[in-house]
C-alpha positions as CSV (number, residue, x, y, z in Angstrom):
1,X,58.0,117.5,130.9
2,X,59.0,120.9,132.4
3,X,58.8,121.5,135.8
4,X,56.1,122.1,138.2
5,X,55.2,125.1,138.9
6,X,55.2,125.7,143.3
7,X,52.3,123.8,144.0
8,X,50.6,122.0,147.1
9,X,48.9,118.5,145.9
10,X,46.7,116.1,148.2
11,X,46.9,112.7,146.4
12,X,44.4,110.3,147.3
13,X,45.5,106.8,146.6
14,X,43.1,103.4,146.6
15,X,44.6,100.9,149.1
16,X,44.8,98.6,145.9
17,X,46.9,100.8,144.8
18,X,49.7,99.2,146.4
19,X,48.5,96.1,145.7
20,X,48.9,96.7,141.9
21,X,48.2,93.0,140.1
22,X,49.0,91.3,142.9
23,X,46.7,88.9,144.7
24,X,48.4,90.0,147.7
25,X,48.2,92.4,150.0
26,X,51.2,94.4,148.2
27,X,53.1,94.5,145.4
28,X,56.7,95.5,146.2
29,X,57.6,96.3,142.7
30,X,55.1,98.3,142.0
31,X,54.8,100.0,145.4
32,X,58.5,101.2,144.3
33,X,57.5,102.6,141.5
34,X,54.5,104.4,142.9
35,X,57.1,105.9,145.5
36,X,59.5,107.0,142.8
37,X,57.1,109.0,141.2
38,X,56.2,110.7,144.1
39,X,60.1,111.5,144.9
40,X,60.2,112.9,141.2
41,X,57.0,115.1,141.9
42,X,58.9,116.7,144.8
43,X,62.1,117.1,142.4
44,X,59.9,118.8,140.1
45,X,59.0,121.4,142.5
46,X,55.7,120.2,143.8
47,X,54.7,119.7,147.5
48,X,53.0,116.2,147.8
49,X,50.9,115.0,150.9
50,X,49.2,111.8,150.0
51,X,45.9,109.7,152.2
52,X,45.9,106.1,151.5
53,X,42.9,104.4,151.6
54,X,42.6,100.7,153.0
55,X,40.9,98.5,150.6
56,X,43.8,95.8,149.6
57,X,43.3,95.2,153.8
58,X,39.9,95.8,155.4
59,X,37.1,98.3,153.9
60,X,34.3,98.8,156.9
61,X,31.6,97.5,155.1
62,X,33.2,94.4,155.1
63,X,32.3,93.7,158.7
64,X,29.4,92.1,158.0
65,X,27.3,91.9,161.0
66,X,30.0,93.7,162.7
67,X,28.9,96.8,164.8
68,X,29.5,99.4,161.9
69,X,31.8,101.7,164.8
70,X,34.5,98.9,165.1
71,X,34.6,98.2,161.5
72,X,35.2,100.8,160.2
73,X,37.7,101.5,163.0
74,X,39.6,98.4,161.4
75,X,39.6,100.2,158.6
76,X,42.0,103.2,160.2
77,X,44.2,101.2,161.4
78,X,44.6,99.3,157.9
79,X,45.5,102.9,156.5
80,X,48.0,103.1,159.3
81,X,49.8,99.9,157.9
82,X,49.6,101.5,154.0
83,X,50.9,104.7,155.3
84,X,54.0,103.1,157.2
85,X,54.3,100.8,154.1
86,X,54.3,103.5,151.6
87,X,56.5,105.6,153.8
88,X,59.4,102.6,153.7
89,X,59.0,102.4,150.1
90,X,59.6,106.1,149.3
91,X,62.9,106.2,151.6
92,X,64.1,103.4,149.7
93,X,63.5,105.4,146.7
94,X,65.9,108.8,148.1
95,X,62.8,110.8,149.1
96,X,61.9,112.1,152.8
97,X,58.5,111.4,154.2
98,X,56.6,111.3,157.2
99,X,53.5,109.6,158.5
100,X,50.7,111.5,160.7
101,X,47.7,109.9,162.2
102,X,44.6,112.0,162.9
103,X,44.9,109.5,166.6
104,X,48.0,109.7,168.8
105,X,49.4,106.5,167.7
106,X,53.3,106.7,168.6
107,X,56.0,105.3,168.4
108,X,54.2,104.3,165.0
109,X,53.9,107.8,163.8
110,X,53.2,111.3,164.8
111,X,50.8,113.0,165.7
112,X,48.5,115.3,162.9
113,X,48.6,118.8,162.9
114,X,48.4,121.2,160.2
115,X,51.2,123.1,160.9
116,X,53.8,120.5,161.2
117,X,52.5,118.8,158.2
118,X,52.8,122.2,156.3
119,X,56.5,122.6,157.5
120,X,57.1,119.1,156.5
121,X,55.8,119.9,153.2
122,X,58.0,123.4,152.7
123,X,61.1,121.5,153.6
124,X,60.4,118.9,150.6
125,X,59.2,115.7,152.6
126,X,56.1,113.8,151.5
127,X,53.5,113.7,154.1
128,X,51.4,110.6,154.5
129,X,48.1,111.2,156.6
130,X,47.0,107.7,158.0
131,X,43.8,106.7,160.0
132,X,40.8,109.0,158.2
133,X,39.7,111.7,160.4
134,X,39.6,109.5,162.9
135,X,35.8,109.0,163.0
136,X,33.4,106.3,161.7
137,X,31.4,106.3,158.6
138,X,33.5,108.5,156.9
139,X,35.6,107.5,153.7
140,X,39.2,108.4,152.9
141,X,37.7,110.5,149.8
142,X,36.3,112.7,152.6
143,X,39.2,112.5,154.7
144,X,41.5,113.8,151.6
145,X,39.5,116.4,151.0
146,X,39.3,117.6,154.7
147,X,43.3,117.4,155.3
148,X,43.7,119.0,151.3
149,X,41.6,121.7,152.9
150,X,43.5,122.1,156.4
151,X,46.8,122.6,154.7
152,X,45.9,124.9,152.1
153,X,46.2,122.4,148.9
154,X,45.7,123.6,145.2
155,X,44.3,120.8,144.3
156,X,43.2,117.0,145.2
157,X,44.1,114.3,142.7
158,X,42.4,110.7,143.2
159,X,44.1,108.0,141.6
160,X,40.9,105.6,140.9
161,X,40.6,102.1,139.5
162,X,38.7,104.1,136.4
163,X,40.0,106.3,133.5
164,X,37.1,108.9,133.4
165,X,33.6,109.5,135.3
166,X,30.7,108.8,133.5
167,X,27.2,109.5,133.7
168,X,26.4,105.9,134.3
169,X,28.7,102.4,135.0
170,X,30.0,101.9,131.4
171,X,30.3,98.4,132.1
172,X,26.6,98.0,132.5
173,X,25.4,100.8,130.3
174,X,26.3,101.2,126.9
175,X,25.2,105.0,126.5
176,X,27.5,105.9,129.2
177,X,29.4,109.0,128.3
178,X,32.6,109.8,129.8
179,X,33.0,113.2,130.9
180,X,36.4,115.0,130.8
181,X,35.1,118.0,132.8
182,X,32.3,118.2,135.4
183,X,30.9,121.1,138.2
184,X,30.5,119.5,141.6
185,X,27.1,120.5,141.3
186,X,26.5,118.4,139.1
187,X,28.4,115.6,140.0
188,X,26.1,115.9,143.4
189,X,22.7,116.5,141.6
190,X,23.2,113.3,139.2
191,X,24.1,111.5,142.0
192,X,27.7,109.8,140.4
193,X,29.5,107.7,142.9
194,X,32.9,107.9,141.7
195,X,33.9,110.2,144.2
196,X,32.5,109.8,148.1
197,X,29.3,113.0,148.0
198,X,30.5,114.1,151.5
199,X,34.1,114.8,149.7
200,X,32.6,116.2,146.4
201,X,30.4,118.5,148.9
202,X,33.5,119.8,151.0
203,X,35.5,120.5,147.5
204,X,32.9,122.3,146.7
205,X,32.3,124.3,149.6
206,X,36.4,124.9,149.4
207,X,36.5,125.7,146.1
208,X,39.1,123.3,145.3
209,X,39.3,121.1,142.2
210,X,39.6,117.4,141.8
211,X,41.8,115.7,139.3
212,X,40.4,111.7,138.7
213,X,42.7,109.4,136.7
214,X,43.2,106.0,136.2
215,X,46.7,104.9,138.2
216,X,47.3,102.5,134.8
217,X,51.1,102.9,135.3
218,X,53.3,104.6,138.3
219,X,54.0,107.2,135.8
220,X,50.5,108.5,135.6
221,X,51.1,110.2,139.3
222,X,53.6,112.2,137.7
223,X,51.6,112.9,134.6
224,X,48.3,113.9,136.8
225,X,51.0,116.4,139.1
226,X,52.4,118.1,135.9
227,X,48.7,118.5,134.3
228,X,49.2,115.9,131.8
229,X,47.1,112.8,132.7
230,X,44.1,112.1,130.9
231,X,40.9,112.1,133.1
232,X,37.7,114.1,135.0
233,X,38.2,117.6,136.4
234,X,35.7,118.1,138.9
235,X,35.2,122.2,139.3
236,X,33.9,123.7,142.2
237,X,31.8,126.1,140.5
């Protein structure tokens, strides 16, 4: 592969992400290797902030019968606890990072804003945005595509539990067909859930594309980075 061309990425990843195969919570191994490849994206010339979503912990919908406010509260601080996890794991692997939380939150981390992220970013750490936006009832699709947008990303990648979008569930419809490109627009107008509306919206209103890919393998971050991952390109046009 060559290398990168300068580039900002947001990279979303699923909480179970970091879970891998495990039945736990995490899997150490292949947290490692999910951290690696984001050390080698920054040695390939890339600047990589990442949002970590919460579902190997707490998801707010969970709470059943649960005021929906505090759930999904729960479900901030579980992204904390990824963010300071994943953070660990890439220092182990020789990379810099830092963790920012849309809440004051210290010692545990520091506080967000754009600026310091950016500088962060130009001096070749990764930068890990925990707790959302720090408001109910949104996802962390949404909150990706809002801190993609505040620091001036190229582009958001989302590392999904499926290899393409389709216009229906593929494991309930046969006729599904997988899409390798799609507008926003579209996305929006047939109502496809693989990506949170609000975010699809907000990329579209930014003009900023989406990368989905299937996180098979720890190596497909560095694939997706360098343009080489299979996949869904949602445009914004």
């Amino acid at each position: 592969m060559a290398n990168a061309k300068r580039e900002r990425i947001l990279i979303k990843l699923s909480g179970e992400a970091l879970r891998g195969k495990s039945e736990d919570i995490y899997d150490s191994t292949f947290t490692g290797k999910v951290a690696a490849a984001l050390v080698e994206c920054v040695s390939r010339g890339c600047e990589v902030a990442v949002v970590v979503g919460a579902g190997n912990i707490w998801r707010g919908r969970s709470g059943e019968g649960m005021d929906r406010t505090e759930a999904d509260r729960m479900g901030m601080l579980a992204t904390v606890i990824n963010s300071i996890y994943l953070k660990d794991a890439i220092v182990r692997a020789g990379g810099s990072a830092h963790v920012m939380t849309s809440v004051p939150m210290s010692p545990f981390a520091e506080n967000y804003r754009a600026e310091d992220a950016v500088r962060y970013l130009e001096s070749g750490s990764i930068v890990i945005f925990g707790g959302g936006l720090g408001i109910p009832f949104l996802s962390t699709d949404t909150a990706g595509a809002v801190r993609a947008a505040e620091i001036d990303a190229d582009a958001m990648l989302m590392a999904k539990n499926i290899d393409y979008i389709y216009t229906a569930d593929p494991r309930r419809d046969p006729d599904a067909v997988k899409l390798e490109q799609i507008k926003a627009s579209e996305m929006l107008a047939m109502n496809l859930q693989a990506i949170d509306a609000t975010a699809t919206a907000f990329c579209l209103s930014k003009g900023m594309p989406i990368r989905i890919f299937a996180l098979n393998d720890a190596d497909a971050l560095v694939r997706a980075v360098m343009g080489e991952c299979k996949g869904t390109l949602v445009i914004p046009e």
